[in-house]
N, C-alpha and C positions, 0 to 999 in steps of 0.2 A: 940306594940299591937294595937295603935289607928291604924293605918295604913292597918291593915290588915282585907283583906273582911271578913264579916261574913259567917255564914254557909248560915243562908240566902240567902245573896246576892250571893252566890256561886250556888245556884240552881239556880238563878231569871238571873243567866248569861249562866248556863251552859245551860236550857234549851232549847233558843232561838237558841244557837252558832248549839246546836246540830243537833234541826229542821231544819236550814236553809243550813247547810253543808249536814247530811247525807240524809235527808228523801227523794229527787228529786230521789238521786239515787240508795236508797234504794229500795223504790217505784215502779222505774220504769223500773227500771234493774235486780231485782231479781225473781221475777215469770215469767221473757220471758227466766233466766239464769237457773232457774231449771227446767222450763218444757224440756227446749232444752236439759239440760245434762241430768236428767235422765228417762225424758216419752217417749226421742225421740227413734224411732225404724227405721231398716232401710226398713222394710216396706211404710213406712209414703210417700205419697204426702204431705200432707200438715199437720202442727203439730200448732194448733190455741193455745191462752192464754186467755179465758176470761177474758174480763173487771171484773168481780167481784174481781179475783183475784187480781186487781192492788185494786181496792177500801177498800179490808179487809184488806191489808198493807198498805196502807195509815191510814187507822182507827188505825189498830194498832200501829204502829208509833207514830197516834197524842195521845194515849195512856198513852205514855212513856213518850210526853210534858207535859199532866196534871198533871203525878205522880209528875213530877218535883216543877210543878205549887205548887202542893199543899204540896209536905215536904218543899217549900220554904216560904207559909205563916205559917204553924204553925206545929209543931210537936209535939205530944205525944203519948205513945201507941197507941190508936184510927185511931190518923191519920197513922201511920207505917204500921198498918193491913190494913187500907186500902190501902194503899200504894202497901204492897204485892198484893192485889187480883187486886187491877188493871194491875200492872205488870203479873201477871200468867194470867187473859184476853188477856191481851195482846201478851203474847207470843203463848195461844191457837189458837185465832183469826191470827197469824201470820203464824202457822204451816198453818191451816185449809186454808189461802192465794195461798198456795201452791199445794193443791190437786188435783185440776180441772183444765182440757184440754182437749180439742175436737183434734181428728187425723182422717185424711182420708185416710185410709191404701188403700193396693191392691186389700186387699179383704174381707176389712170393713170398717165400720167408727165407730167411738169408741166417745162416749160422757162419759166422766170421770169428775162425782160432787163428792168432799169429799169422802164420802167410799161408793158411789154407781156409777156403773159403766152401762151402756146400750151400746151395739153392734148392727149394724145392718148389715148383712153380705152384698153381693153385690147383689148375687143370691135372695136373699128374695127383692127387691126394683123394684117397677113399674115402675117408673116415675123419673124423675131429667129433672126440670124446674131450667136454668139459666136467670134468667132474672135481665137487666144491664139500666143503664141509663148513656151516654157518657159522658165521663169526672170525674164519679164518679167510688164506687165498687158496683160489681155486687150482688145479693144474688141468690144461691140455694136454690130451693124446692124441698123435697123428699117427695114420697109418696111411702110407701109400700105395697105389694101383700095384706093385712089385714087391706091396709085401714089408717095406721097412717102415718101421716105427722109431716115434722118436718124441722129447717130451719138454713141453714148456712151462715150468711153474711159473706161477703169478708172481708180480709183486707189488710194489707202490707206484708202480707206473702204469698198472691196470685199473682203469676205473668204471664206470659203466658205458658210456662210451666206444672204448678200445673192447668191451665185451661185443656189445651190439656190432661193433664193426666188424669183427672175427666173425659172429653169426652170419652178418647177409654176405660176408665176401666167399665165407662156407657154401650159402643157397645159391648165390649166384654161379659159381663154378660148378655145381652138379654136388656136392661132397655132403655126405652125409654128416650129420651135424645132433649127436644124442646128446643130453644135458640130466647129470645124476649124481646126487649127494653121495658123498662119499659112505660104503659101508664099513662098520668098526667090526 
């Protein structure tokens, strides 16, 4: 029994092993793995993953480090319940990671936060300003027939492709379509 770790120390080990193995790829491979398997359509040009998303799984994740943290200095009821409600945050804040994606269909674009959802169809859109600066990604500005704007930066899911495709779905709907290096 001398020899054998305490419970303690069994948390103040398992913590770190866990942080450091799963959460990279937790993190940073599961909200790009579920928006693709189940938001993707085959309508989509382009199916985006907000950053936020990666940030409320990484929160929740270091979450699951605390709990650790703390049944590891001290345990009694008190701390257990807490214990629990950090874990069930955690696992909230985990689903909620998952909810939000932007898609630029054929014949709309869909902004999807948590359980609110905004469309903007193609036919309703004024305007689509791309404007880029060499070497880096570009960002979309949309302005609609009523006046709202709203703005898509690029990122690694934009390739030439998903550009060209944004352009004719622009011409084809009537939507003006200007294209301009960014001024410093």
């Amino acid at each position: 029994m001398l020899h054998a770790l305490s419970v303690r120390a069994k948390y103040f080990v398992a913590a770190p092993l866990i942080l450091a193995i799963l959460t990279p790829f937790l993190a940073f491979f599961t909200p790009l793995t579920i928006s693709q398997t189940f938001y993707a359509h085959r309508e989509d040009v382009v199916l985006m993953t907000p950053p936020s998303n990666f940030i409320m799984l990484l929160i929740a994740l270091g979450l699951i480090f605390v709990v650790f943290i703390v049944l590891g200095l001290k345990r009694n009821p008190n701390i257990y319940t807490l214990a629990c409600v950090i874990i069930l945050s955690s696992i909230v804040l985990g689903y909620y990671s998952l909810l939000s994606y932007s898609a630029i269909q054929k014949d709309q674009i869909v902004f999807q936060q948590y359980h609110h959802q905004t469309i903007y169809k193609w036919q309703d859109l004024h305007e689509v300003i791309y404007e880029y600066e060499i070497g880096t990604f570009g960002t979309y500005y949309f302005q609609t027939k009523s006046n709202e704007h709203f703005v898509i930066k690029e990122n690694g899911q934009f390739g030439l492709d998903e550009k060209r495709a944004i352009y004719k779905l622009a011409v084809l709907n009537g939507v003006k379509f200007m294209e301009r290096e960014k001024s410093i």
